[in-house]
N, CA, C and O atoms as CSV, one atom per row, in Angstrom:
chain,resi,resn,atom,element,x,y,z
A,1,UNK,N,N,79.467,103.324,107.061
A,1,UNK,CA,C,80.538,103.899,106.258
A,1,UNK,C,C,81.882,103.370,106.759
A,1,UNK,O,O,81.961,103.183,107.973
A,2,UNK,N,N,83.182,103.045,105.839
A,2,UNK,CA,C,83.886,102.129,106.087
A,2,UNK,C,C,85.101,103.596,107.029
A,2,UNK,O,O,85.448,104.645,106.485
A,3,UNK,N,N,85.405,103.240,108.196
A,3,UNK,CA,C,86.720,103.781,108.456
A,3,UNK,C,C,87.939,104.511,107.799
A,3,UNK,O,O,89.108,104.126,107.763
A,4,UNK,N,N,87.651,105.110,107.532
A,4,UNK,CA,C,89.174,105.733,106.550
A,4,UNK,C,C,90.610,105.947,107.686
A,4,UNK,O,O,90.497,106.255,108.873
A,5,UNK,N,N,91.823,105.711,107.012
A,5,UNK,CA,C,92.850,105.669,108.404
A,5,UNK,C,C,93.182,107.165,108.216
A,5,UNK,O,O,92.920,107.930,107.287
A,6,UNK,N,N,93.971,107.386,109.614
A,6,UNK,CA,C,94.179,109.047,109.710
A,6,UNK,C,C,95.360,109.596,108.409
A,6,UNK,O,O,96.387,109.024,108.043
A,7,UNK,N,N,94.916,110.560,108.043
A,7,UNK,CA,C,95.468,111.284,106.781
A,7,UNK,C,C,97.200,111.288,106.999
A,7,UNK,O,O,97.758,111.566,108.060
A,8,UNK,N,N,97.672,111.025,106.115
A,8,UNK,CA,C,99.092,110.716,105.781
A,8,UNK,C,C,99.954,112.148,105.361
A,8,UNK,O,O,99.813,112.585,104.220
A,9,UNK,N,N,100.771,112.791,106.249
A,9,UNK,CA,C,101.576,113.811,105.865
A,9,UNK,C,C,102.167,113.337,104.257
A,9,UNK,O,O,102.134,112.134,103.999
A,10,UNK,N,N,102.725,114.352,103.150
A,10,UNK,CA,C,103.589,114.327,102.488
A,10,UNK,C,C,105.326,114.436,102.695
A,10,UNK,O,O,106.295,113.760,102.351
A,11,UNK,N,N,105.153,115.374,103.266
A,11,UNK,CA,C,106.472,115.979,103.701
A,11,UNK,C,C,106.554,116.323,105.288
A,11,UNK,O,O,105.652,116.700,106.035
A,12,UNK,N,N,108.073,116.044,105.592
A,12,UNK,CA,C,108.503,116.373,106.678
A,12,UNK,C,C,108.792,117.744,107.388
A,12,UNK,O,O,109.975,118.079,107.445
A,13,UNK,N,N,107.851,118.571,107.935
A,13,UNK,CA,C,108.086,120.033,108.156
A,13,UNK,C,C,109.124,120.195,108.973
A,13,UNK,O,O,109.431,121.378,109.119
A,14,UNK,N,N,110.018,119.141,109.777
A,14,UNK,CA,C,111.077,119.735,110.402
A,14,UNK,C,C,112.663,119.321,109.374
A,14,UNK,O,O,113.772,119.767,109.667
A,15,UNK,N,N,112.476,118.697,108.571
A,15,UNK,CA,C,113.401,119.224,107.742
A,15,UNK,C,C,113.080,119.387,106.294
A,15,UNK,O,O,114.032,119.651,105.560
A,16,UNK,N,N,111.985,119.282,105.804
A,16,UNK,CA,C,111.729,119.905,104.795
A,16,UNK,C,C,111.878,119.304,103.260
A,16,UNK,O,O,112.116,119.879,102.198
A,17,UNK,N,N,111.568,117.478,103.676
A,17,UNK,CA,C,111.728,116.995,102.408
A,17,UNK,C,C,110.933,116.211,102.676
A,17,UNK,O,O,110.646,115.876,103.825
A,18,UNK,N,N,110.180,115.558,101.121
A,18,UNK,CA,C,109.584,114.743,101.140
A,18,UNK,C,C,109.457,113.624,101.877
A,18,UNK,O,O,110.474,113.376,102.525
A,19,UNK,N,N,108.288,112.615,102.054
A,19,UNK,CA,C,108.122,111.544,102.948
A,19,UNK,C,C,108.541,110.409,102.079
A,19,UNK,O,O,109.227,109.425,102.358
A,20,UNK,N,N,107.866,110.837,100.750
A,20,UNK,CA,C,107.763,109.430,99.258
A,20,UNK,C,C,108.825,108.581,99.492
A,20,UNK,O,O,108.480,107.424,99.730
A,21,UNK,N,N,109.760,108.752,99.496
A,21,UNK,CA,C,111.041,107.580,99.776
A,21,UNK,C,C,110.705,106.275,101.107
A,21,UNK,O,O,110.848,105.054,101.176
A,22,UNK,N,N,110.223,107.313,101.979
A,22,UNK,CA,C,109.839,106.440,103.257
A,22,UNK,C,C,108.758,105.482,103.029
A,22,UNK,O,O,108.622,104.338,103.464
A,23,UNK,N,N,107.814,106.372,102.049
A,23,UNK,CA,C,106.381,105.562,101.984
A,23,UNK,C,C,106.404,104.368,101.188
A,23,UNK,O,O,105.760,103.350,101.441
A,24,UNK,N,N,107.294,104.567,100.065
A,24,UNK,CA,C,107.184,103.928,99.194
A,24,UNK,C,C,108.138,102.158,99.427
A,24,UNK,O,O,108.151,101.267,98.578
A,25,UNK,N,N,108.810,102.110,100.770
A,25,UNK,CA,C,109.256,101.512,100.866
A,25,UNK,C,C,108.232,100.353,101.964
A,25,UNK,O,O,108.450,99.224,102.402
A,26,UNK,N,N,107.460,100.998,102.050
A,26,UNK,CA,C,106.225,100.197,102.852
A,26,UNK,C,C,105.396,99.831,101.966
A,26,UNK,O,O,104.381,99.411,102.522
A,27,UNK,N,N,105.318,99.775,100.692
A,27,UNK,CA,C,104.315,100.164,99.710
A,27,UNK,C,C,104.318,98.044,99.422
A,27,UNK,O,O,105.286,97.283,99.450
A,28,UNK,N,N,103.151,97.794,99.228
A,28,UNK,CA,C,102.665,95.735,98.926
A,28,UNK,C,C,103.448,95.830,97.656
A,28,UNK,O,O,104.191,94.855,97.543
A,29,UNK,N,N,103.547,96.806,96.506
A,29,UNK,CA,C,103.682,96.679,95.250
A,29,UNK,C,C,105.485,97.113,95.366
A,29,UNK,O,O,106.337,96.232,95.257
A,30,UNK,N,N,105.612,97.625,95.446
A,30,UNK,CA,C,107.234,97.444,95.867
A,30,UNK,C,C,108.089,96.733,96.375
A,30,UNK,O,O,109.206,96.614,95.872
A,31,UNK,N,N,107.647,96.009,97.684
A,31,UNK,CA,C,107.851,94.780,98.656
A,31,UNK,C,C,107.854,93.786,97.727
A,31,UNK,O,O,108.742,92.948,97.572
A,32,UNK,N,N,106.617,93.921,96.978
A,32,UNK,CA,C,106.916,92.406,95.786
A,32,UNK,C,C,107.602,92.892,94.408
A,32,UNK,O,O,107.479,92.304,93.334
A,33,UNK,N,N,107.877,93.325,94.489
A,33,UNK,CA,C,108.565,93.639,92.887
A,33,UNK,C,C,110.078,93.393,93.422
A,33,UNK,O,O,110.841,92.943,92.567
A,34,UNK,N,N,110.621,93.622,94.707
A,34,UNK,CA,C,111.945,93.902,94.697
A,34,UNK,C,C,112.062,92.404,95.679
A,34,UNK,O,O,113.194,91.935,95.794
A,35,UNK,N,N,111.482,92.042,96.024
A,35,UNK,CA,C,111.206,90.532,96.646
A,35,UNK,C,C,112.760,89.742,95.921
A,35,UNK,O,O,113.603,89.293,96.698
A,36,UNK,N,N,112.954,89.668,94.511
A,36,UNK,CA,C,113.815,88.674,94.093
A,36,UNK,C,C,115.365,89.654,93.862
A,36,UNK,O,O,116.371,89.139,93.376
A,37,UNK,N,N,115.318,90.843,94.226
A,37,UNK,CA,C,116.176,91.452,94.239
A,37,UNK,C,C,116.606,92.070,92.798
A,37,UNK,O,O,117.768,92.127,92.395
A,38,UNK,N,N,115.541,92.490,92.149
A,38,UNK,CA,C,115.720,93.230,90.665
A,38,UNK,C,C,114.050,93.239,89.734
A,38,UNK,O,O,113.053,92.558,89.497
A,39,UNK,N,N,114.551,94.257,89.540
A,39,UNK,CA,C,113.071,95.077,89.130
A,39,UNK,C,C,112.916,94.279,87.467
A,39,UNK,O,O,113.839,94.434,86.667
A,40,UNK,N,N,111.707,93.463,87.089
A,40,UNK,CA,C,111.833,93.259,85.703
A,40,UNK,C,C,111.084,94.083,85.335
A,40,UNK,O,O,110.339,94.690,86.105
A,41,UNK,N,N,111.156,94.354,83.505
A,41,UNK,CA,C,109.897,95.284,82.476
A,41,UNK,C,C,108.936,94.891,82.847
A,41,UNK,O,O,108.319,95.867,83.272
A,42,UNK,N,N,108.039,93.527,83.042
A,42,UNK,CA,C,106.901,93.011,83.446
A,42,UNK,C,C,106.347,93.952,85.012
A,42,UNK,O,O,105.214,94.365,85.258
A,43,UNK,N,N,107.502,94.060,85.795
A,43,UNK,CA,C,107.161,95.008,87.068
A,43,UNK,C,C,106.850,96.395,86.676
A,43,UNK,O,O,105.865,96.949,87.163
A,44,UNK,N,N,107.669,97.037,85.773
A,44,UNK,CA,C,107.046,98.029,85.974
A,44,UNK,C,C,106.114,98.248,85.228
A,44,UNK,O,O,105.338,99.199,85.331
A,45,UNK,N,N,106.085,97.219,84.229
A,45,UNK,CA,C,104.286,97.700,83.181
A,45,UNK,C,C,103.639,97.760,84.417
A,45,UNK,O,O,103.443,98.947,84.679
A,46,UNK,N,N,103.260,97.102,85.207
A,46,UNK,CA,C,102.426,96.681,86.273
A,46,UNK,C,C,102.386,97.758,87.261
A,46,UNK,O,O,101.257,98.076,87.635
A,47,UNK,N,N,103.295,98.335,87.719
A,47,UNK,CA,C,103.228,99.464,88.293
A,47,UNK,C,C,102.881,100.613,87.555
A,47,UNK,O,O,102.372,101.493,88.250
A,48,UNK,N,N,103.009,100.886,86.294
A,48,UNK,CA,C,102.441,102.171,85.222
A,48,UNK,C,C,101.106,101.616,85.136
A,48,UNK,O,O,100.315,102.490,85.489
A,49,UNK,N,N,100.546,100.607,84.839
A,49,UNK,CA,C,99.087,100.186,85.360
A,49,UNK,C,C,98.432,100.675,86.302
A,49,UNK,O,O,97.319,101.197,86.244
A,50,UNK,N,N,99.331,100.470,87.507
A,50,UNK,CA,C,98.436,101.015,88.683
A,50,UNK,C,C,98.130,102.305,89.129
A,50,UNK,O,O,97.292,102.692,89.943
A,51,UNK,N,N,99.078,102.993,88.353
A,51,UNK,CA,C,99.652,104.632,88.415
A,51,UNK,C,C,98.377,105.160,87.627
A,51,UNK,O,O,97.539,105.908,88.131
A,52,UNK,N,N,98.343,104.741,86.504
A,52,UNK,CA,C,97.477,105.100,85.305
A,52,UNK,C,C,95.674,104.638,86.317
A,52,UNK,O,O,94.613,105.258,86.393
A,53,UNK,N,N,96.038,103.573,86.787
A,53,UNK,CA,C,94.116,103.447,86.726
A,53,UNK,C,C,94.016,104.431,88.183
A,53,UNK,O,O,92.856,104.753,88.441
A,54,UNK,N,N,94.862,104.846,88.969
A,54,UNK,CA,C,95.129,105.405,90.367
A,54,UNK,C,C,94.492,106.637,89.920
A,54,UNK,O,O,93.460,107.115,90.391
A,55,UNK,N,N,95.542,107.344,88.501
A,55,UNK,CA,C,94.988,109.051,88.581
A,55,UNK,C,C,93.897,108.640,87.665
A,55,UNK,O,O,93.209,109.659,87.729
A,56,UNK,N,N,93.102,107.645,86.648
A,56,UNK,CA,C,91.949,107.778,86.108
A,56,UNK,C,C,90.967,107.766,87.419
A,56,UNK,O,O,89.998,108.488,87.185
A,57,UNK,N,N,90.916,107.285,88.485
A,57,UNK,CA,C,89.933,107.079,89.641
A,57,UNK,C,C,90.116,108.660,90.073
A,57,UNK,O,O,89.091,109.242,90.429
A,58,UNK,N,N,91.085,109.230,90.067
A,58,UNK,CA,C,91.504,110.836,91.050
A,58,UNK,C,C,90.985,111.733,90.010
A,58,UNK,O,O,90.451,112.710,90.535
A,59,UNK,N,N,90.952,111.754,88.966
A,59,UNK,CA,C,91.007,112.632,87.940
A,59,UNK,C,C,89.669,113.749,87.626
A,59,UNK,O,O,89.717,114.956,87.389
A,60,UNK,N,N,88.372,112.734,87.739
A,60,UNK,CA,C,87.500,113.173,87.718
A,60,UNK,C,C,86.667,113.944,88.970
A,60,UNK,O,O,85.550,114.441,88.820
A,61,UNK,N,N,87.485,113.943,90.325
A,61,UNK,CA,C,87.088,114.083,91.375
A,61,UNK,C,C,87.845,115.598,91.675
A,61,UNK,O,O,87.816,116.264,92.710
A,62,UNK,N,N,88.262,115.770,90.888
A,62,UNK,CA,C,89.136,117.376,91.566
A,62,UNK,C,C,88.783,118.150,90.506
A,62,UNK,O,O,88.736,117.793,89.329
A,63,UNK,N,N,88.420,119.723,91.170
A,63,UNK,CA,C,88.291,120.582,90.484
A,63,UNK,C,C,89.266,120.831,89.480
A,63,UNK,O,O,90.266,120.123,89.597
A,64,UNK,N,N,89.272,122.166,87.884
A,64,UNK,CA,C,89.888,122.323,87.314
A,64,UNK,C,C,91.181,122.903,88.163
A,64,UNK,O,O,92.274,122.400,87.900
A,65,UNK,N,N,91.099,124.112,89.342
A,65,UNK,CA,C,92.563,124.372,89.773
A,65,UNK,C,C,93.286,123.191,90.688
A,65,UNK,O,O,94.486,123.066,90.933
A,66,UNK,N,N,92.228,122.409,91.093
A,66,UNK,CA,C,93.235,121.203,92.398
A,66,UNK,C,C,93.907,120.497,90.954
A,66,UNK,O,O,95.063,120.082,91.038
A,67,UNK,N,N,93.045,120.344,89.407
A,67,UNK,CA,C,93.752,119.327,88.817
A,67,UNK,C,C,94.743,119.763,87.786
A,67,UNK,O,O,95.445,119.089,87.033
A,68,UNK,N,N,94.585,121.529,87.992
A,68,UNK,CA,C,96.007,121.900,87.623
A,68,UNK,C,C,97.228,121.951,88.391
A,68,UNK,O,O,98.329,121.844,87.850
A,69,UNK,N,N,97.086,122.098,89.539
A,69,UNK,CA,C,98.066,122.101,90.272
A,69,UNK,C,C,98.430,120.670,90.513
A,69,UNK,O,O,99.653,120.586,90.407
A,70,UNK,N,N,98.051,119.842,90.710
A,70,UNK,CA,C,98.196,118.009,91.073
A,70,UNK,C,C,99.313,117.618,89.604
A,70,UNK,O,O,100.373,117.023,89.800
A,71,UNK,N,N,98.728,118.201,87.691
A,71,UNK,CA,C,99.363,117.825,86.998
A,71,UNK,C,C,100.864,118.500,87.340
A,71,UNK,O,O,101.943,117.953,87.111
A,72,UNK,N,N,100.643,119.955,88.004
A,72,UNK,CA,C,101.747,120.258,87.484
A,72,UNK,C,C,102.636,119.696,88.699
A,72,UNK,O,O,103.808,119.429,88.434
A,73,UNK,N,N,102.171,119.494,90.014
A,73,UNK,CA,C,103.065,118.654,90.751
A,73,UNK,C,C,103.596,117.049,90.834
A,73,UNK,O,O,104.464,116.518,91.528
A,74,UNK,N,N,102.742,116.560,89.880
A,74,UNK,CA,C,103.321,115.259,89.050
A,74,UNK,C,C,104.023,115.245,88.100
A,74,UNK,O,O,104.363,114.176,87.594
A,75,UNK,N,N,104.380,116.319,87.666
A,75,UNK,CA,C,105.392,116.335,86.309
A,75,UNK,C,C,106.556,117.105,87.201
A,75,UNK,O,O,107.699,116.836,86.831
A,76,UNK,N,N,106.467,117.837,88.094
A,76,UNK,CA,C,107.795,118.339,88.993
A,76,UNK,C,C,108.249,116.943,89.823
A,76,UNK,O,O,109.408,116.643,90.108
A,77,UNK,N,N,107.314,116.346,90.066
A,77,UNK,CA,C,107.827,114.481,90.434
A,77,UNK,C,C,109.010,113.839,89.574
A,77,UNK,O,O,110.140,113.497,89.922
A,78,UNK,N,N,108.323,113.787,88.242
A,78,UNK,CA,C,108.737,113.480,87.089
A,78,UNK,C,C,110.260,113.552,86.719
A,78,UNK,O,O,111.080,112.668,86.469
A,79,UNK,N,N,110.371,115.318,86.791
A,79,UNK,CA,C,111.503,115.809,86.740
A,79,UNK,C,C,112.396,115.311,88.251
A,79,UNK,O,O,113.623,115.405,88.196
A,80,UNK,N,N,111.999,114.990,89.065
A,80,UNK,CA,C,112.861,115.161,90.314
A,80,UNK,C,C,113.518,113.444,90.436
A,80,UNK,O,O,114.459,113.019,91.106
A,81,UNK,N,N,112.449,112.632,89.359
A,81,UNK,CA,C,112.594,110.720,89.375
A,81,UNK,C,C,113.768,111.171,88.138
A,81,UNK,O,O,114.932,110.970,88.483
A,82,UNK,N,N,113.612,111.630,87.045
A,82,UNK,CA,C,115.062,112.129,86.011
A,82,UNK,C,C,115.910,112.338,86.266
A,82,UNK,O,O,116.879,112.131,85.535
A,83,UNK,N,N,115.996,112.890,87.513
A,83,UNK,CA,C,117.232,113.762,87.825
A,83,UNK,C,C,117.613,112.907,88.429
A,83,UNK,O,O,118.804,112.690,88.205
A,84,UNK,N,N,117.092,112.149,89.261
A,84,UNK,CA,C,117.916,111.295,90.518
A,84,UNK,C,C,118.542,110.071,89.759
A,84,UNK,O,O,119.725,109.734,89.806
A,85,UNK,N,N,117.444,109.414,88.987
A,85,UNK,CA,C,117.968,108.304,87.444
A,85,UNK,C,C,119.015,108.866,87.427
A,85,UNK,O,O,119.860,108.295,88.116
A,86,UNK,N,N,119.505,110.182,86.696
A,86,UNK,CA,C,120.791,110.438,86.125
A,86,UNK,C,C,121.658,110.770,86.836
A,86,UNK,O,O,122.722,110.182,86.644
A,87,UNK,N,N,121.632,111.701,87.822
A,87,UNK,CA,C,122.730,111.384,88.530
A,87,UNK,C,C,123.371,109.706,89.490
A,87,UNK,O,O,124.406,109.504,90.125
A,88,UNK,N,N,122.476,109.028,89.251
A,88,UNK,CA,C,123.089,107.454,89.695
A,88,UNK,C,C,123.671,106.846,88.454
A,88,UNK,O,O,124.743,106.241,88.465
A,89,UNK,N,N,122.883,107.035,87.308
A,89,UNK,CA,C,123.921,106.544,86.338
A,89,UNK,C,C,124.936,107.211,86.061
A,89,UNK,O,O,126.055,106.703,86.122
A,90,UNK,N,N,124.750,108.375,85.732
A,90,UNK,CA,C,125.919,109.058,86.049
A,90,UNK,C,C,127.584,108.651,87.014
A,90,UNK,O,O,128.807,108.632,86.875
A,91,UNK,N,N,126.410,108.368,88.061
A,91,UNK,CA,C,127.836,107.624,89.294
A,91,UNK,C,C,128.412,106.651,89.185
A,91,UNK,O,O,129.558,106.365,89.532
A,92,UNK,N,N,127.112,105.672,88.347
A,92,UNK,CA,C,127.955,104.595,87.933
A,92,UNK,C,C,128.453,104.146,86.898
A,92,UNK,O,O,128.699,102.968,86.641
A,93,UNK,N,N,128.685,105.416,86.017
A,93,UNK,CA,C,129.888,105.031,84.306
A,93,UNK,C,C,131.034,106.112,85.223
A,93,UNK,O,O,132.090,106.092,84.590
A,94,UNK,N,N,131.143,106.831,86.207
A,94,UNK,CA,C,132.272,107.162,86.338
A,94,UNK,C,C,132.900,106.405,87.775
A,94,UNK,O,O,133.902,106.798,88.372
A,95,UNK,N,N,132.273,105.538,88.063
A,95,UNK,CA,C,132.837,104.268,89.200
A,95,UNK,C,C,133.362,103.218,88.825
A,95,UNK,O,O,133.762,102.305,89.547
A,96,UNK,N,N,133.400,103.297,87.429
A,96,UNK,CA,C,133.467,101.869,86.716
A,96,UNK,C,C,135.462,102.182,85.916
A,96,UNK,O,O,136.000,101.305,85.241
């Protein structure tokens, strides 16, 4: 049986925010997308690809409450990637 590496915290319990920012900056698929210094449409189809076949592989493996709670903490994701989008654009039509 193949090695699995030791389980990956989410969040930081001594101050109390997420890790995702940290992780995601270690992430092969990020490293190359931002490689030329700007994200194209072709990148992120490619990343909604991987997202999409990621939770079809997770999906069938969790009970009905782990896979209510998982949707509803991917759509509080959702909301939290909106919010941060808008307040940067936001910053930047009133920097301009």
């Amino acid at each position: 049986m193949e090695q699995q590496p030791p389980r990956t915290g989410w969040f930081d319990e001594a101050n109390g925010v997420t890790r995702l920012s940290e992780y995601f900056q270690r992430m092969e698929s990020w490293q190359q997308a931002i490689a030329d210094g700007k994200i194209t449409p072709e990148e992120i189809r490619d990343q909604s690809s991987r997202v999409i076949a990621l939770l079809k592989e997770v999906e069938p493996l969790v009970s009905e409450p782990e896979h209510q709670l998982i949707t509803e903490t991917l759509y509080e994701i959702a909301v939290l990637q909106a919010m941060q989008a808008s307040a940067v654009a936001s910053s930047l039509r009133t920097s301009q």
